[in-house]
C-alpha positions as CSV (number, residue, x, y, z in Angstrom):
1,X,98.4,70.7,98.9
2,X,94.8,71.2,98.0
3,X,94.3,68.6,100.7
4,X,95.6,71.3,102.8
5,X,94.1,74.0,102.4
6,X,91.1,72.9,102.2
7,X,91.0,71.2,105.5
8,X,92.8,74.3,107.2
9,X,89.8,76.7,105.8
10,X,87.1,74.4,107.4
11,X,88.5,73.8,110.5
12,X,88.5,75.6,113.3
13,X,92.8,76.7,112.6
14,X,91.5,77.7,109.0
15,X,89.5,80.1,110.7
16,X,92.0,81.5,112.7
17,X,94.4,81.5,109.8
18,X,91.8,83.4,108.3
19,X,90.9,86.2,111.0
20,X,95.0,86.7,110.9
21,X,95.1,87.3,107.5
22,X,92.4,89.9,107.4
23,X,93.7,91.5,110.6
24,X,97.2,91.6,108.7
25,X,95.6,93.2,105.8
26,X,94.2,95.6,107.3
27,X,97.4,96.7,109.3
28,X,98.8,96.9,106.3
29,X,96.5,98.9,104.7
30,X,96.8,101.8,107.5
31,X,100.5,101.3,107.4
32,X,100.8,102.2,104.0
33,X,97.9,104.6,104.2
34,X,100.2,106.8,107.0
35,X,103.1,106.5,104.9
36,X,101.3,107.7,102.1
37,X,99.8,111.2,104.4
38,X,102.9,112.1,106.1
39,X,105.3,110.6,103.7
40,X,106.0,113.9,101.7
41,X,106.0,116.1,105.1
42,X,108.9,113.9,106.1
43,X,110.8,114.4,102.8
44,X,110.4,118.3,103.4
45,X,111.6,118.2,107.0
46,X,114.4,115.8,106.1
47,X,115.8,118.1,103.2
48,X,115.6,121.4,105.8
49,X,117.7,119.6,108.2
50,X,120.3,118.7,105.3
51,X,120.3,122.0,104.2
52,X,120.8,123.9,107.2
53,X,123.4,121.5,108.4
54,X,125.4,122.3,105.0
């Protein structure tokens, strides 16, 4: 497995592997970040349309 690895992070497909895995990381991050900002505003809008439909 090492074996692996190791010959996936010095070739050129261990570099791609690597620019995906950053580029997911970082998608992630904003994901997560927008959830985080509007996450609270969607809770409130959520429980006025439940409460006005009661």
């Amino acid at each position: 497995m090492n074996r692996l690895v190791r010959s996936l992070w010095a070739g050129e497909e261990g570099e791609d592997i690597a620019e995906y895995a950053v580029m997911l990381a970082v998608i992630l991050v904003i994901v997560v970040g927008t959830l985080r900002l509007i996450g609270s505003d969607t809770n409130t809008v959520f429980s006025n349309v439940a409460s006005t439909l009661q």
